[in-house]
N, C-alpha and C positions, 0 to 999 in steps of 0.2 A: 504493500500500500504506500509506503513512504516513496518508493520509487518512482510509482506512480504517478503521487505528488509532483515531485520531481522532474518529472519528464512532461507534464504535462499544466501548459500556462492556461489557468481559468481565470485571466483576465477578457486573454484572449478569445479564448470561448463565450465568452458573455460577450463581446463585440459580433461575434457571429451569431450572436444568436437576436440580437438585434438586427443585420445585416438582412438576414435570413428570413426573419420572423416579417419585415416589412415587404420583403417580396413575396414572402408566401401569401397575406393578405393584398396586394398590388394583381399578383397573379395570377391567383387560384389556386396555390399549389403546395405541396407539405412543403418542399429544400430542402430535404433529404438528398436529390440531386446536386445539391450546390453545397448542403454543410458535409458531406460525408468527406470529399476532396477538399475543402478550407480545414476543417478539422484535422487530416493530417498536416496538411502543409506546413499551416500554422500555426498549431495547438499543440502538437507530437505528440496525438491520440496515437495509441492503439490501433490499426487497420481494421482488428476485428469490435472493434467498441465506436470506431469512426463512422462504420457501414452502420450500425443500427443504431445507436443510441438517440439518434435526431426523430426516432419516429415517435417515441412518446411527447417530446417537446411537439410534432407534427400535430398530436391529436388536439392538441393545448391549444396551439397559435391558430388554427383552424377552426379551431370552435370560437374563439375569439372574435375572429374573421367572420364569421357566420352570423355572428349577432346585428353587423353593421348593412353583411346583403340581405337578410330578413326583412328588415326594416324597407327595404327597395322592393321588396314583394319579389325577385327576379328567379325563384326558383320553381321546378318543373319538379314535381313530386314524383310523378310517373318516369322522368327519365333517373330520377335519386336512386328510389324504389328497386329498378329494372338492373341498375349498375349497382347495386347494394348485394342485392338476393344473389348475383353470377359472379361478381368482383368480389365479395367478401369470402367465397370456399375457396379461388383460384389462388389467393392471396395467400389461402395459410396450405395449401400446395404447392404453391411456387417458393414458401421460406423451408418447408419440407424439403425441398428439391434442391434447396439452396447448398447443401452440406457435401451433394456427388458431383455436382457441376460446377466448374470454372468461372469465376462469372465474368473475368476479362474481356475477353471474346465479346458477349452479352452484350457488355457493359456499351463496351465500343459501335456493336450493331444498332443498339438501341439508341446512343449519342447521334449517328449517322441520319439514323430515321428521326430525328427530333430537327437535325436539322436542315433535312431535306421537307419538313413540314412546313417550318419555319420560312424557308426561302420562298415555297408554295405559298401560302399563307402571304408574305409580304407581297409579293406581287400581284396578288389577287385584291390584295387590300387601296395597291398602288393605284391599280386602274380601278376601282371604284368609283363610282360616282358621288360628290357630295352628298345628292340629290336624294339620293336612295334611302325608303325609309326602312327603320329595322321594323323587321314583325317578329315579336316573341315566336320560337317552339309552340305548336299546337299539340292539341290531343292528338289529330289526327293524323299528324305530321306523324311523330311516335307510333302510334300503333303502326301505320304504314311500315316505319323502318326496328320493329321491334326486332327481329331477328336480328337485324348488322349490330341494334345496341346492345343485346345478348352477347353475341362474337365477341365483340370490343368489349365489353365488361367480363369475359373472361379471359381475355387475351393481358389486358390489361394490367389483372388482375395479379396473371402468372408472373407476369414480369415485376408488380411491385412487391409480390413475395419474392421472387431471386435476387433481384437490387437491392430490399429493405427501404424501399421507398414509396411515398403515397400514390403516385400515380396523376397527379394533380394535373401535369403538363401534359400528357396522356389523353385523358379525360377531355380535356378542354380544348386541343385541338383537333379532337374527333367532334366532337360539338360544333363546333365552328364550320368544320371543312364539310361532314356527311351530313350534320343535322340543318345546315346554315343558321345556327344560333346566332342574334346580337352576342356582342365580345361580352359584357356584364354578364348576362343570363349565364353563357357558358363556364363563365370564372367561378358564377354563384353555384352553380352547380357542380362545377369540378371539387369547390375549398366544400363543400359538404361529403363528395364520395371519397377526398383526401383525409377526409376526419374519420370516417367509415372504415377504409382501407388501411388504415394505420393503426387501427387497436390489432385485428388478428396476427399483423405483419409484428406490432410489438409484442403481445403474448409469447409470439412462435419464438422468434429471437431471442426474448428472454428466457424462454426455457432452453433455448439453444449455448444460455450465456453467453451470449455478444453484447451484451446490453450495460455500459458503466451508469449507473443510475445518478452520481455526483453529476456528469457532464451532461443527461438527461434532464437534470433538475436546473441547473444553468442555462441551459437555453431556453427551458420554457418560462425563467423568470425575464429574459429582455425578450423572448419572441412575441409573449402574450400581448403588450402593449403596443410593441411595434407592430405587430400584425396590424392591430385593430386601425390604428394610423395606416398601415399599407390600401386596408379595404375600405376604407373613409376615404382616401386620394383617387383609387378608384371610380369610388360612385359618383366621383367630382371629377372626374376628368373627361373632355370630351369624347364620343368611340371615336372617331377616326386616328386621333391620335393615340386613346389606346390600344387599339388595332395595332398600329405598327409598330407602339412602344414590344406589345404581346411578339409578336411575328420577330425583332429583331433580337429581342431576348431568350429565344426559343435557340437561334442561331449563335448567339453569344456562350450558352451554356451548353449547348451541342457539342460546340467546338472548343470548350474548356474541358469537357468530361474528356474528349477524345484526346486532346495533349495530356492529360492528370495520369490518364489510366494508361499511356504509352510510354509517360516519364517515368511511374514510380517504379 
């Protein structure tokens, strides 16, 4: 334990978890993605307490988050619901799974495709019209594409049990891209199935022991409040510009996972 101490700066961990905790609420999403890689860098976690311990602070700062998109009414129960029941079994399967497979590889496939979304996504957003109004997700829109949001909530799912991450940037760029959700609607929706998806992915892990619960409890004491400010800037910010703030950020951490995971 002393070593521990030692090796590990929990100043610096509470700046991340500030850092963190404001783009989780900004952008729908746990940062699991973004603290597991800052947490070694610059914290000298652990690899194995790096990769998971952000998902309890994930369930914290997201529920946080969630009280401010409530309030904006911007959430689809039906598509919560649908990515809950398929995403929450996939999750504590895919941390199952996490113990035979590699998850290098993964890591880097998955970085790829987030920021091959991203690029899509931006340029979609580019030619946009000002003009164009948003229409919330329907019921019917959903029923329609029930099945793909099935796939995707268990595709999803798998992958934020192998990562130990909520799946938030996931979530919300399938929202966006298959469902054509306004950007708010799909944030609000994604930071509820990141809160979802990160109790079974933290259960699993913790019985797995990967889980430091000091650096746990440090981020969710600066995530909680920064979130709530991430998701408050949010619901004040205009969509066009958080479109593309969403799209270039997607591409920014694409291509940070992919140099983290090919440096270390």
């Amino acid at each position: 334990m002393i070593t521990l101490l030692q090796q590990t700066d929990y100043l610096v961990v509470l700046v991340i978890g500030v850092i963190v905790g404001y783009l989780s609420g900004l952008l729908g999403k746990g940062g699991s993605a973004v603290s597991t890689p800052a947490l070694q860098i610059f914290a000298g976690v652990n690899p194995f307490f790096a990769l998971a311990s952000p998902l309890p602070a994930a369930i914290t700062s997201t529920i946080s988050a969630t009280t401010v998109y409530s309030k904006q009414k911007l959430f689809n129960r039906q598509v919560i619901i649908t990515g809950a029941l398929f995403g929450v079994p996939a999750t504590l399967a895919g941390a199952w799974f996490s113990k035979f497979l590699p998850g290098e590889t993964l890591m880097i496939l998955t970085a790829l495709f987030i920021v091959s979304i991203g690029g899509s996504l931006l340029y979609s957003f580019l030619r946009k019209k000002g003009g164009d109004e948003e229409v919330p997700c329907t019921a019917a829109s959903v029923q329609s594409n029930h099945t793909m949001i099935v796939m995707a909530s268990l595709g999803i799912g798998l992958l934020s049990g192998l990562l130990a991450n909520a799946g938030g940037v996931l979530f919300s760029s399938f929202f966006i891209k298959k469902l054509h959700m306004p950007i708010k609607q799909a944030l609000a929706c994604s930071i509820v199935l990141s809160a979802l998806l990160s109790i079974p992915g933290a259960l699993a892990h913790w019985w797995l022991g990967h889980i430091d619960w000091t650096i746990a409890l440090l981020l969710s004491l600066t995530a909680i409040p920064s979130s709530y400010l991430g998701a408050k800037t949010a619901v004040k910010m205009k969509s066009p510009l958080l479109e593309k703030l969403f799209a270039c950020t997607l591409i920014i951490f694409g291509v940070y996972d992919i140099i983290y995971t090919l440096w270390k």
